[in-house]
C-alpha positions as CSV (number, residue, x, y, z in Angstrom):
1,X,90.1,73.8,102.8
2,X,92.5,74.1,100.0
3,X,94.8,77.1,99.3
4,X,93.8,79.4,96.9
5,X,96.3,79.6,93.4
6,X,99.0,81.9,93.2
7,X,98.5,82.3,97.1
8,X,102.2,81.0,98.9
9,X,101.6,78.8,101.6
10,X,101.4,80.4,105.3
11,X,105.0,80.4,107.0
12,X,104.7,79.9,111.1
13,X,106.9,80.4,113.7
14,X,110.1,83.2,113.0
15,X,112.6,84.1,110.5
16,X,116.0,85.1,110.9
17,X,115.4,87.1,107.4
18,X,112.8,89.7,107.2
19,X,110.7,89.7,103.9
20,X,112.0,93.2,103.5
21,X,115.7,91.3,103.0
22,X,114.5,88.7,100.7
23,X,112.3,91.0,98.4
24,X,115.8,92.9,98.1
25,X,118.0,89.9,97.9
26,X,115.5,88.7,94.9
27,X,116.4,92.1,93.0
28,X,120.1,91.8,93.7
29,X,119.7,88.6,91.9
30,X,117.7,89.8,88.9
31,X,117.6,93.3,88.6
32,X,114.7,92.6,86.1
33,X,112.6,90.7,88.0
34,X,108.9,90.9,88.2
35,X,107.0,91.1,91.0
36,X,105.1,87.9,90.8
37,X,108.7,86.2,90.6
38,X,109.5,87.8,93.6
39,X,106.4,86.8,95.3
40,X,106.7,83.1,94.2
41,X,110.6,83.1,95.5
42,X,109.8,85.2,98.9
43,X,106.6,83.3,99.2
44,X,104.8,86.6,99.4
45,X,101.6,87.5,98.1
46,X,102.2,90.1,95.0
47,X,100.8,93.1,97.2
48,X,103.2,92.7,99.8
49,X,106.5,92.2,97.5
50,X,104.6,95.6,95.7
51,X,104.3,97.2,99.7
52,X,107.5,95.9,99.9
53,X,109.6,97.6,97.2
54,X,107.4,101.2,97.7
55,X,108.9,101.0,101.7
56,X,112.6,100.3,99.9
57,X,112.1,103.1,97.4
58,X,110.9,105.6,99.9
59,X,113.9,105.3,102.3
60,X,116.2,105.3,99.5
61,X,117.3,101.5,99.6
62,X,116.1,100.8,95.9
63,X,114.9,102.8,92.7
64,X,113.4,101.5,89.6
65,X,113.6,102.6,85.8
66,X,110.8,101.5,83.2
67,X,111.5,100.1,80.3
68,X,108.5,99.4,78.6
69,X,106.4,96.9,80.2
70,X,109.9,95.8,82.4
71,X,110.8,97.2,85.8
72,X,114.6,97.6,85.8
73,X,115.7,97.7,89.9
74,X,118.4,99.9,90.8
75,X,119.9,98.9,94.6
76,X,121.7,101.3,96.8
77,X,124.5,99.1,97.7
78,X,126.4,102.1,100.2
79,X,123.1,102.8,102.0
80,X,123.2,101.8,105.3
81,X,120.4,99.5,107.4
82,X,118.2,101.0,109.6
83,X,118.4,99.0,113.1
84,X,120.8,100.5,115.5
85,X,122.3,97.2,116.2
86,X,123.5,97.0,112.6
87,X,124.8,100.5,112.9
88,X,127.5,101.0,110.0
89,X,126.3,97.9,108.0
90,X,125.8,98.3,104.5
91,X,123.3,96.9,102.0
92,X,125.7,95.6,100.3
93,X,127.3,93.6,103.3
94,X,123.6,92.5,104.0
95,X,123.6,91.4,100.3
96,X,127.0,89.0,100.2
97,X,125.1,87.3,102.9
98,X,122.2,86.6,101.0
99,X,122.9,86.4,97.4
100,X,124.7,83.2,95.9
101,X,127.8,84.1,93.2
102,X,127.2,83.6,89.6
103,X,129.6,81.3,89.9
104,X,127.9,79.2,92.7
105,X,124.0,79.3,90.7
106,X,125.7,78.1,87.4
107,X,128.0,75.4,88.8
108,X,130.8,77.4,87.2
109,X,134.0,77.5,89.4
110,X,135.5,80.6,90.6
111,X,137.8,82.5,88.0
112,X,136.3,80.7,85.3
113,X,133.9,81.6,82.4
């Protein structure tokens, strides 16, 4: 049976990064990014990037401006995680993980414009 458009592909087996981490890593990237972009790079259906950002906004993680017909994301980068186990851990130390430089996305080397 073929897979519907605009539908990702099924992922099985685990993760080590939650979809909760990549929505946000996606927005750390672009802070203008639309949901369907998210959903395309998370591999996420657009209703679970949109559950997604409404968990983040209601614990505080990320807010969002409108602009228009534009979604500008705001991330808390001093919040701290949730899990016990990461007790202490920012978002933004969860973020230097996850997010490449400008630098390393445009081939440009460090210090240099």
């Amino acid at each position: 049976m073929p897979l519907m458009v605009g539908v990702p592909a099924p992922h099985t087996g685990w993760t080590f990064i939650t979809s909760h981490a990549r929505v946000l890593a996606a927005i750390a990237d672009n802070p203008n990014v639309r949901v369907r972009d998210i959903a395309a790079r998370c591999r996420l259906t657009e209703r679970a990037v949109a559950r997604i950002i409404a968990d983040l906004e209601q614990d505080g993680y990320l807010s969002h401006t409108r602009e228009g017909r534009t979604n500008t994301y705001r991330i808390d980068p001093d919040r701290v995680l949730r899990h016990p186990a990461e007790a202490g851990l920012t978002v933004a130390s969860l973020l230097s993980l996850l997010v490449q430089d400008e630098s390393e996305r445009t081939g440009t080397p460090s210090g240099q414009v």
